[in-house]
TIDOMAR-930724 format. One line per 3 residues: number of its first residue (from 1); for each residue x, y, z of C-alpha. Coordinates in pm, whole numbers, always signed. Example, Ala and Ser with C-alpha at 12.3 -4.5 7.8 and 13.67 -1.06 7.14 Angstrom:
<rs>
1> +1230,-450,+780 | +1367,-106,+714
</rs>
This chain:
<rs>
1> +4116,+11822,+12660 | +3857,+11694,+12859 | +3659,+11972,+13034
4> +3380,+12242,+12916 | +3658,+12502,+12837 | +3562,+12806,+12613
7> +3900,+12959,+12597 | +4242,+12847,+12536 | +4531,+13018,+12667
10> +4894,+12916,+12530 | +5185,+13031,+12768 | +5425,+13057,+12530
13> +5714,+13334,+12360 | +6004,+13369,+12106 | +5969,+13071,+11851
16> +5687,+12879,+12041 | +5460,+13220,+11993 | +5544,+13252,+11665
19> +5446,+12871,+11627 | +5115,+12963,+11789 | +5032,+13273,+11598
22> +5033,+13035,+11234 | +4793,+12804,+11391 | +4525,+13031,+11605
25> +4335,+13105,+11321 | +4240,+12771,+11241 | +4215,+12658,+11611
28> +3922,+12942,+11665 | +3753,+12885,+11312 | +3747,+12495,+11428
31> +3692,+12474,+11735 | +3481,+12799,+11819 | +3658,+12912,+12083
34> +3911,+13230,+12160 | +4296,+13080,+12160 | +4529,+13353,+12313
37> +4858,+13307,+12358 | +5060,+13483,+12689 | +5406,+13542,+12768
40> +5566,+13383,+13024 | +5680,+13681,+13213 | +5345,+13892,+13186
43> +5158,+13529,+13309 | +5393,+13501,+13615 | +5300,+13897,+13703
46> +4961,+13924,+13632 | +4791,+13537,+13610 | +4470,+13597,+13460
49> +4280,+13278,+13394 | +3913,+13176,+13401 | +3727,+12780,+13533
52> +3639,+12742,+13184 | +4017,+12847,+13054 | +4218,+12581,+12890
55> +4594,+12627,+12965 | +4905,+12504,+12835 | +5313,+12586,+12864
58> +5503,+12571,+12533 | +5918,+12570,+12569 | +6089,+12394,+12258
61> +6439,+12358,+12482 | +6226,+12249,+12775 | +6464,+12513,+12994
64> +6355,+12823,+12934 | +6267,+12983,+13325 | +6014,+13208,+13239
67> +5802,+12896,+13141 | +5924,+12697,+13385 | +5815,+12997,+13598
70> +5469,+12983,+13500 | +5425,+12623,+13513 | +5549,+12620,+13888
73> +5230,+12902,+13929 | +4980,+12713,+13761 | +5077,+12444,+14027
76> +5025,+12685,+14320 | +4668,+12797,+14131 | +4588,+12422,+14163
79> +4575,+12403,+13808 | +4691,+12123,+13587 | +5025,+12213,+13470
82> +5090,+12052,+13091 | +5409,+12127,+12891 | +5501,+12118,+12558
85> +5874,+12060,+12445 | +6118,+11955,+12189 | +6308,+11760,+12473
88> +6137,+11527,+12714 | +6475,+11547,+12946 | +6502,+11891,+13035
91> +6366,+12046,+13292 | +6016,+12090,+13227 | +5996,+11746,+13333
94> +5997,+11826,+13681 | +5743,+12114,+13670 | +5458,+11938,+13433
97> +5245,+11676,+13520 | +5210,+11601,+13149 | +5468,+11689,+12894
100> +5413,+11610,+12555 | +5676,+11619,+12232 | +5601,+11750,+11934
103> +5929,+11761,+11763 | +6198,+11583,+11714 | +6593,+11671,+11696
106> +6676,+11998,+11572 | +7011,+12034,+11381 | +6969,+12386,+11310
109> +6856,+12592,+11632 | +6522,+12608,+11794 | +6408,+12861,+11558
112> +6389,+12606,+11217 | +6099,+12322,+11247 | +6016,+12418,+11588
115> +5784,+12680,+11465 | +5606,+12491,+11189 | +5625,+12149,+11384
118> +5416,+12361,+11640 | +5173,+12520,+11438 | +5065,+12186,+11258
121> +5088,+11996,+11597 | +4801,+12271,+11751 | +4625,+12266,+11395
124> +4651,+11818,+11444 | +4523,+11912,+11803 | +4215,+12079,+11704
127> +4087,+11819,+11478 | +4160,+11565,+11751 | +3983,+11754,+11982
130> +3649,+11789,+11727 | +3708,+11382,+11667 | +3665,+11346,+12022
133> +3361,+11542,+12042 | +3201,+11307,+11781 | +3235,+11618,+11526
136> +3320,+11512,+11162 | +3572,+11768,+10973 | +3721,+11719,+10643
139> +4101,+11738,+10689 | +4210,+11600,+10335 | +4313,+11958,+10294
142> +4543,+11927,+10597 | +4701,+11613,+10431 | +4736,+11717,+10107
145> +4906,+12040,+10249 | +5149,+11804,+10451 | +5255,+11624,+10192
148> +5380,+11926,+9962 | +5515,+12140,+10228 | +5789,+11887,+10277
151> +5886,+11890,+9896 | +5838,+12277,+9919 | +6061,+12344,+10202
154> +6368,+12115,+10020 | +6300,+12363,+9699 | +6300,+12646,+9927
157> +6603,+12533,+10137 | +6779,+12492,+9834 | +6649,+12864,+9665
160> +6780,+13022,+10018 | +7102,+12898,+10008 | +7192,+13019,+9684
163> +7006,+13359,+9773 | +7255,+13415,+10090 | +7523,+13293,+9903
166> +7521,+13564,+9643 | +7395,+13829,+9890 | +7649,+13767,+10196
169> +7855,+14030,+10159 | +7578,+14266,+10155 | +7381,+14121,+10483
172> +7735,+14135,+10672 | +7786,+14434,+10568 | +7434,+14585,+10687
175> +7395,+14811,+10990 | +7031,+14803,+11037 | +6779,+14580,+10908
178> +6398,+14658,+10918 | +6127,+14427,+10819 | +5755,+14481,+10760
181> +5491,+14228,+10750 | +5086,+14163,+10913 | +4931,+13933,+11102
184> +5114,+13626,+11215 | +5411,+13788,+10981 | +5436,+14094,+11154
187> +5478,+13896,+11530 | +5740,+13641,+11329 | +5936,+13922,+11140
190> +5976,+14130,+11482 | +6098,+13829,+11670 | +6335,+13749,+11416
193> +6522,+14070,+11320 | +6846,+14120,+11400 | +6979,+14500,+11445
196> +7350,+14554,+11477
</rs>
């Protein structure tokens, strides 16, 4: 991120913006600047940006055509168009100049560790970003955090599955589900619901 930029814009929706929401927080306390994330569609309508913006395209599949969309209009605004994906041979390879991977294989849909791998690949960003800069930040927090949400997510994995298991009949057998949450939550538990 090379640049004087005081803004950061992420182009991003679904599972990407719910990646984005977990890490803003951290990316404006850091780095001191306003991180906002847009939707594809509303960015290919109504493309507000600024010199001193910093912009970006998130699509986990890489094929999504509303980013795609918005990549092809960054082009046309003579902006530099970089992508990031969970799959450097899709088709966001022929609408980025730079497209960068930050994660790997999913096995169980692109809502799983797309959204976490996200958030701690913009949170890793930041502090590259202040390391480049010559600023000094203390990330053993980040580490140590790292390193236990990997055993916590087995124990949680594990805790799910036998939650579902003893509550399936109930969920299949519910006509409307609401959820209620704030903050990043409320954004996540919207995107997620499912009403029959």
């Amino acid at each position: 991120m090379d640049g004087n930029y005081r803004n950061i814009k992420i182009i991003a929706s679904g599972s990407s913006g719910n990646g984005f929401w977990c890490a803003k927080y951290i990316m404006e306390k850091y780095l001191g600047v306003d991180v906002t994330v847009i939707n594809p569609y509303t960015f290919a309508y109504y493309p507000v940006l600024c010199e001193d913006d910093f912009v970006f395209v998130v699509s986990q599949s890489g094929y999504s055509k509303n980013a795609l969309d918005a990549l092809d209009l960054l082009k046309k605004l003579d902006r530099k168009t970089i992508a990031l994906t969970g799959d450097l041979k899709s088709d966001i390879k022929d609408h980025a100049e730079v497209v960068i991977d930050y994660v790997d294989e999913e096995k169980e849909g692109y809502v799983t560790k797309g959204v976490t791998t996200l958030a701690l690949f913009l949170i890793k960003l930041t502090f590259a970003i202040l390391e480049k800069q010559g600023k000094m930040v203390d990330t053993a927090w980040l580490d140590a955090y790292c390193e236990s949400y990997a055993s916590m997510q087995k124990e949680n994995f594990v805790r799910e599955e036998a939650f579902l298991e003893k509550f399936k009949k109930n969920f299949l057998s519910m006509e409307n589900m609401y959820a209620a949450g704030c903050g990043p939550f409320a954004t996540f538990s919207k995107a997620q619901c499912i009403y029959h």
